[in-house]
DSSP file (Angstrom, degrees, kcal/mol; ACC not computed):
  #  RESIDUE AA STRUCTURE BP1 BP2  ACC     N-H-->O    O-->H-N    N-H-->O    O-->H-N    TCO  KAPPA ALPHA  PHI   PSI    X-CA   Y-CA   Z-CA
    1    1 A X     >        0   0    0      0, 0.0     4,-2.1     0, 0.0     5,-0.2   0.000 360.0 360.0 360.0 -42.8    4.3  -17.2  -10.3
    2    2 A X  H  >  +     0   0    0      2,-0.1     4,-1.8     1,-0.1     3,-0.5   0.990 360.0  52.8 -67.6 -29.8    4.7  -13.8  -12.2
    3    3 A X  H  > S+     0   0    0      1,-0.2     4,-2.3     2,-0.2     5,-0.4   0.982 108.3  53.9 -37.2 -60.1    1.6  -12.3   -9.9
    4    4 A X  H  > S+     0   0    0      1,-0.2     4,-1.1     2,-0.2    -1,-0.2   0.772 112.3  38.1 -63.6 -19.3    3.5  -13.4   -7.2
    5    5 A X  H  X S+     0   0    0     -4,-2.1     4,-2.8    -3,-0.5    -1,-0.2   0.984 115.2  51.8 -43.8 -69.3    6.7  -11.5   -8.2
    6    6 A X  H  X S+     0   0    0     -4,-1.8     4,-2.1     1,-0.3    -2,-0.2   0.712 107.0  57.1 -58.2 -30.7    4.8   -8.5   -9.4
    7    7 A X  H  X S+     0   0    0     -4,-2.3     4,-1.9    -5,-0.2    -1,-0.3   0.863 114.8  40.6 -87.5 -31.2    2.9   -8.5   -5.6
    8    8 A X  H  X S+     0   0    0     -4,-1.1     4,-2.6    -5,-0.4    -2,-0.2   0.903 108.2  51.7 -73.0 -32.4    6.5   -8.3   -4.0
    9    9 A X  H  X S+     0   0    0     -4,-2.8     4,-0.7     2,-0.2     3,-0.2   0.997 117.3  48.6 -70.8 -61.3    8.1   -5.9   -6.2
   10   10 A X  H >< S+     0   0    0     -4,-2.1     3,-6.0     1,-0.2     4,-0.4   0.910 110.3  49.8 -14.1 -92.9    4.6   -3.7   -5.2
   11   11 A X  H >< S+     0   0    0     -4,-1.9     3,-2.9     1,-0.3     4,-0.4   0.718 100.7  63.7 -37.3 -48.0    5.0   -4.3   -2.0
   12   12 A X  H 3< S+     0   0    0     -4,-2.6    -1,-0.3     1,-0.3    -2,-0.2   0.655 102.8  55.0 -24.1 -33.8    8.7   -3.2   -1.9
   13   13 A X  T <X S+     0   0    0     -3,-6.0     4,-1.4    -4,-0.7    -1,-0.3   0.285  76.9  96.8-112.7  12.7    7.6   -0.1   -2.7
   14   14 A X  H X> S+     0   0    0     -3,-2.9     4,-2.0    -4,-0.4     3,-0.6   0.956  72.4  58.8  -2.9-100.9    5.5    0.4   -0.3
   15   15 A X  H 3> S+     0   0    0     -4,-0.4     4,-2.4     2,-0.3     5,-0.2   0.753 117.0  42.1 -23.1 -62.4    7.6    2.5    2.3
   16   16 A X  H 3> S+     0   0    0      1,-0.2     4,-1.8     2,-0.2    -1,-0.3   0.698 108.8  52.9 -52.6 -46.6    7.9    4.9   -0.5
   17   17 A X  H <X S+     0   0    0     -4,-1.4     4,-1.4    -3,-0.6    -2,-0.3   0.804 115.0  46.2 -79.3 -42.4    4.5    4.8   -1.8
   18   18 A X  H  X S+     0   0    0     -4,-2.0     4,-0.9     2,-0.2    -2,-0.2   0.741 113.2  47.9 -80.0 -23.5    3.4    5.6    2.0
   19   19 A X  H  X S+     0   0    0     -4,-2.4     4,-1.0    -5,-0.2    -3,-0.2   0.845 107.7  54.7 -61.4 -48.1    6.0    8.4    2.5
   20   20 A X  H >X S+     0   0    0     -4,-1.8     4,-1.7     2,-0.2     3,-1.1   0.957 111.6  45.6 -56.9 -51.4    5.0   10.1   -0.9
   21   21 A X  H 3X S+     0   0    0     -4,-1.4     4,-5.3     1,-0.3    -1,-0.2   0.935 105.6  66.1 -57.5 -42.2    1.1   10.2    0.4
   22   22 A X  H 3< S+     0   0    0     -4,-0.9    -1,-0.3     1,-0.3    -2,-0.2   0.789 108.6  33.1 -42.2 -48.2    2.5   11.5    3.5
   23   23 A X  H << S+     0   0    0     -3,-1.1    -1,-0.3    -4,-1.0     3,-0.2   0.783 120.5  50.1 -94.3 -26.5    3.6   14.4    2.0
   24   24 A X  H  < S+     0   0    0     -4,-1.7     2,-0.5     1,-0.2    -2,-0.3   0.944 129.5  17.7 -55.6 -69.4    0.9   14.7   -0.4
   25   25 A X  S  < S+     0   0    0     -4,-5.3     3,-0.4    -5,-0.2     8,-0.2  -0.565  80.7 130.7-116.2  55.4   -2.0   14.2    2.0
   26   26 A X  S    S+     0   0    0     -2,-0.5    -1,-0.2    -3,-0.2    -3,-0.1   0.795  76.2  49.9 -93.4 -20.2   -0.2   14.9    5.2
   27   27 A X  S    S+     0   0    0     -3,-0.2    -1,-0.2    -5,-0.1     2,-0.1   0.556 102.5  87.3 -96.5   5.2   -3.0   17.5    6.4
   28   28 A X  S    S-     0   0    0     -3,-0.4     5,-0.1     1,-0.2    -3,-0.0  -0.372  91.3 -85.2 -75.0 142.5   -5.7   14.6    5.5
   29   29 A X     >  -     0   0    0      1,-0.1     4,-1.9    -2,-0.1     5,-0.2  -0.411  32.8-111.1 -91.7-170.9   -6.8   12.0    7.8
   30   30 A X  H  > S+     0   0    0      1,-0.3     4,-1.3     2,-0.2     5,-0.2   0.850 122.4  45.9 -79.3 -26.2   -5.1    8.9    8.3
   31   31 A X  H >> S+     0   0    0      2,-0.2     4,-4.1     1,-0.2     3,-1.0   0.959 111.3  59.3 -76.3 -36.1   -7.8    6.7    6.7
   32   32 A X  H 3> S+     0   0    0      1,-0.3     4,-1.5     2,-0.2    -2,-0.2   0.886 108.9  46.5 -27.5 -69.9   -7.7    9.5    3.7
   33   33 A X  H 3X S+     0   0    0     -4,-1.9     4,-2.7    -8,-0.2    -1,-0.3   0.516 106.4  54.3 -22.1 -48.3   -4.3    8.6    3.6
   34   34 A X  H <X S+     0   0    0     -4,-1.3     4,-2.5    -3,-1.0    -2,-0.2   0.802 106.6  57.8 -64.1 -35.2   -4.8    4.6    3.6
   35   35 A X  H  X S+     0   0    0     -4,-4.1     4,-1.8     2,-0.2    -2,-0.2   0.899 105.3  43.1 -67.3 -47.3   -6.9    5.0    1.0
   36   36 A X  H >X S+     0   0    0     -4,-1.5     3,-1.1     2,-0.2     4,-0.8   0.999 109.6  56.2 -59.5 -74.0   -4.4    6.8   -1.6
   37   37 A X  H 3X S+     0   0    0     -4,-2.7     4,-2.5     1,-0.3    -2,-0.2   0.721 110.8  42.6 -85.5  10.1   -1.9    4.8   -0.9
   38   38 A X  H 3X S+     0   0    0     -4,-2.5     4,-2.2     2,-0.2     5,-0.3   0.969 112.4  56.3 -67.6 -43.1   -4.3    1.4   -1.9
   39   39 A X  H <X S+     0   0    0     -4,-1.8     4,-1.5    -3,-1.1     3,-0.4   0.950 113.0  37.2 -63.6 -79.2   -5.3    3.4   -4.6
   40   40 A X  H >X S+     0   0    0     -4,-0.8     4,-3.3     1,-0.2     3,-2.4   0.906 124.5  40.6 -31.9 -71.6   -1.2    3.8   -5.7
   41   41 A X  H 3X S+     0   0    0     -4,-2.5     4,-3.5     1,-0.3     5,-0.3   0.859 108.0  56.8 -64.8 -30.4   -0.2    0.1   -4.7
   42   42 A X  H 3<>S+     0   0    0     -4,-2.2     5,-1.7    -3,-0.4     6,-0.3   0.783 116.3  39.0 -74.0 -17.6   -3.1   -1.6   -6.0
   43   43 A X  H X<5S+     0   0    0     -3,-2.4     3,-1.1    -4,-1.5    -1,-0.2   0.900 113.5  52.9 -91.0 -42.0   -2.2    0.0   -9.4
   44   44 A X  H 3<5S+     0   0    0     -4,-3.3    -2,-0.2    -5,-0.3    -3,-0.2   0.956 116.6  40.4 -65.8 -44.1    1.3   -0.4   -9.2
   45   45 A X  T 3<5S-     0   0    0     -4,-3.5    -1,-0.2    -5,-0.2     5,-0.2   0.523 108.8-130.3 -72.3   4.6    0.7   -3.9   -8.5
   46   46 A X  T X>5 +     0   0    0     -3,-1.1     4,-1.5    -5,-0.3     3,-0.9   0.895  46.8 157.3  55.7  56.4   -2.1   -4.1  -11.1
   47   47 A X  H 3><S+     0   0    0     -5,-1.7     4,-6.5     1,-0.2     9,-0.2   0.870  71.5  60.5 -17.6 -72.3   -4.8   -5.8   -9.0
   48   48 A X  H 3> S+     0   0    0     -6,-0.3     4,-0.8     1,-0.2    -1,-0.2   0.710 111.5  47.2 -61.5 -11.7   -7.8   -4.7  -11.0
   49   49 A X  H <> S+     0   0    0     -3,-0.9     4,-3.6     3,-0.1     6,-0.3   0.896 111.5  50.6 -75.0 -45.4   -5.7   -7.0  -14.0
   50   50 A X  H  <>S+     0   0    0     -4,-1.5     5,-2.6     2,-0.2     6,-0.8   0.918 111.4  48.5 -40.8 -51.0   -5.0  -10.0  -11.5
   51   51 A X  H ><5S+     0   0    0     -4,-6.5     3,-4.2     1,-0.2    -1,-0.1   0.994 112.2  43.1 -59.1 -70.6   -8.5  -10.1  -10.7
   52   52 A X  H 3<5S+     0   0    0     -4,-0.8    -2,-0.2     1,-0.3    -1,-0.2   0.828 119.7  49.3 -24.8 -57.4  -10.0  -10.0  -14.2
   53   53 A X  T 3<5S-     0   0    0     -4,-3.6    -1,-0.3     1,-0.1    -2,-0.2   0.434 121.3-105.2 -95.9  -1.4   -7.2  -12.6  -15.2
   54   54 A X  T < 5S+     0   0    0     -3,-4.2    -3,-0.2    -4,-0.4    -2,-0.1   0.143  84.9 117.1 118.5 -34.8   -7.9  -15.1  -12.2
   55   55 A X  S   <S+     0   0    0     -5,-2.6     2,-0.3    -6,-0.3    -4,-0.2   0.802  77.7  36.7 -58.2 -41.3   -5.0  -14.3   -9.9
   56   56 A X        -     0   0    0     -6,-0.8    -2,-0.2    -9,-0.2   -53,-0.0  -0.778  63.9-172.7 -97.8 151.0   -6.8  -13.1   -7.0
   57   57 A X  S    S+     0   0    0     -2,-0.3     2,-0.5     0, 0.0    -1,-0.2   0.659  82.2  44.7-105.3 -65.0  -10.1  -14.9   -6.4
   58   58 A X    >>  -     0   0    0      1,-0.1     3,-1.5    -3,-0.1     4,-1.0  -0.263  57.5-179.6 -45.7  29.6  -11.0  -12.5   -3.8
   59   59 A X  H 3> S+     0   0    0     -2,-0.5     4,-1.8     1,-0.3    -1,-0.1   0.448  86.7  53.9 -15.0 -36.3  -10.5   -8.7   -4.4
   60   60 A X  H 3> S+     0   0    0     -2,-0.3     4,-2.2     2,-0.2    -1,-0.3   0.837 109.7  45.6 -66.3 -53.2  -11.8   -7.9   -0.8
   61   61 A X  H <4 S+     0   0    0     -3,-1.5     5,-0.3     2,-0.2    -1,-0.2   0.800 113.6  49.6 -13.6 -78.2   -9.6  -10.1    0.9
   62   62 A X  H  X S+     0   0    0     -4,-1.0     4,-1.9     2,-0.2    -2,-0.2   0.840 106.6  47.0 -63.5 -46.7   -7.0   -9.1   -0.7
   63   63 A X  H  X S+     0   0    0     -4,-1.8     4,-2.2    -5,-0.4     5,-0.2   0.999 112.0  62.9 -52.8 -61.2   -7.2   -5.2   -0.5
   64   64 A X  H  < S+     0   0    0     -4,-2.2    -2,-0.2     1,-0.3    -1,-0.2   0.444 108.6  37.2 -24.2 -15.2   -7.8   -6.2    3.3
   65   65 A X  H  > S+     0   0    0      2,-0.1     4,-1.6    -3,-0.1     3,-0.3   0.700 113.4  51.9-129.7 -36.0   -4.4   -7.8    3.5
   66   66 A X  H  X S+     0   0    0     -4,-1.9     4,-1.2    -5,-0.3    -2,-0.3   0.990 110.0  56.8 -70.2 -49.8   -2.5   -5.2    1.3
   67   67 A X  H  X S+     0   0    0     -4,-2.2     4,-0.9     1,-0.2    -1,-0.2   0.750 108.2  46.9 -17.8 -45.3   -4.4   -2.4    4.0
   68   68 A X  H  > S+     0   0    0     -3,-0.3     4,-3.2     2,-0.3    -1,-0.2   0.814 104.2  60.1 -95.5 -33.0   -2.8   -4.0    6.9
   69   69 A X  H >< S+     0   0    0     -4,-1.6     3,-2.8    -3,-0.2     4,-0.5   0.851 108.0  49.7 -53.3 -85.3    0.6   -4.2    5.2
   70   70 A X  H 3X S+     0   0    0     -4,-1.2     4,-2.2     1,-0.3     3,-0.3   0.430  99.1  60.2 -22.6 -32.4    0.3   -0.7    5.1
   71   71 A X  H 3< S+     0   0    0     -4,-0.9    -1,-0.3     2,-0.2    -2,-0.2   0.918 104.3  55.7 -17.7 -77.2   -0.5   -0.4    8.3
   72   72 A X  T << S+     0   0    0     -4,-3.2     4,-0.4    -3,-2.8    -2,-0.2   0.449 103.3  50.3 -49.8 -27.9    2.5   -1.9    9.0
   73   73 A X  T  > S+     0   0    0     -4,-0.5     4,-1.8    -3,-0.3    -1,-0.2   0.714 110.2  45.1 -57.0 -52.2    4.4    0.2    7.3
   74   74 A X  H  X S+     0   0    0     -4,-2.2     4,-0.7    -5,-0.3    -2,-0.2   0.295 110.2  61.1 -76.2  16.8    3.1    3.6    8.7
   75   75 A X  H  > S+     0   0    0      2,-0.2     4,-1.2     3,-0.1    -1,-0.2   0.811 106.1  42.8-111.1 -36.5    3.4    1.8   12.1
   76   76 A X  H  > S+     0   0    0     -4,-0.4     4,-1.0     2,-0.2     3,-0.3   0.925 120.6  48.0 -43.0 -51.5    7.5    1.2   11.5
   77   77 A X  H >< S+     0   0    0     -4,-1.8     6,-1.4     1,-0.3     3,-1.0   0.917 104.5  51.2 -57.9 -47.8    7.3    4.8   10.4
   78   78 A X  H 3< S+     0   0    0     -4,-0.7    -1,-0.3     1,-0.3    -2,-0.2   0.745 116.7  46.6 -65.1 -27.0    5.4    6.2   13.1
   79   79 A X  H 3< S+     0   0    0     -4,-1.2    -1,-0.3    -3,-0.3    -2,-0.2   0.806 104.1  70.8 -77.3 -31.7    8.2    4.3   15.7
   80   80 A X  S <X S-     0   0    0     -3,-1.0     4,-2.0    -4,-1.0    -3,-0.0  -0.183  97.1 -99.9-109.0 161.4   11.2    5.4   13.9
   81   81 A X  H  > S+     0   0    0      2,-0.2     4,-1.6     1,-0.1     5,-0.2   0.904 110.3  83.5 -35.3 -38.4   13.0    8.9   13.6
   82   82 A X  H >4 S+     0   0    0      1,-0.3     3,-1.5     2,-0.2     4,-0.3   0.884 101.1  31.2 -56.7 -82.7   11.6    9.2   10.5
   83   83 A X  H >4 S+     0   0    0     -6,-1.4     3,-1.3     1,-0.3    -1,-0.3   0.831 110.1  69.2 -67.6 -38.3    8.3   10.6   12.4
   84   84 A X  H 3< S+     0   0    0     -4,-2.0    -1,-0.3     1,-0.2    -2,-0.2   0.888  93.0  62.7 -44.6 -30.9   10.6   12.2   15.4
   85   85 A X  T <<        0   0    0     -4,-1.6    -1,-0.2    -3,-1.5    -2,-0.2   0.756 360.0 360.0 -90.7 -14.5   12.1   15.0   12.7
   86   86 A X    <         0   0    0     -3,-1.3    -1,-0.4    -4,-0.3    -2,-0.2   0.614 360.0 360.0 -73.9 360.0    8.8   16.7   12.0
């Protein structure tokens, strides 16, 4: 149960974590982009510890499903004002 905490509190920060790249990598392309921010969440959520410790069985899987959150995130973004003001 604390992985599953640790993977929500991650995820929570998301939005943030995908805005910050945004501004980082904004002249990058989008997958460029995806990539930093798995790079960020998967550390903020400690992944590479989970795996090692059991938590995840699948690492692949798992990246795969944190990716698509993201997705999901930039997809909100990409709908909302927040992309109308550049």
């Amino acid at each position: 149960m604390i992985f599953l905490a640790k993977l929500l509190q991650g995820i929570a920060f998301l939005p943030a974590i995908v805005h910050g790249i945004e501004g980082l990598f904004g002249h990058n392309s989008g997958n460029d982009k995806k990539q930093a921010a798995l790079s960020f969440a998967s550390a903020a959520i400690g992944v590479s510890d989970a795996v090692s410790s059991k938590q995840i069985a699948d690492s692949a899987k798992f990246n795969e499903g944190l990716g698509k959150v993201i997705d999901g995130v930039v997809e909100c973004f990409n709908a909302s004002m927040w992309a109308k003001t550049k």
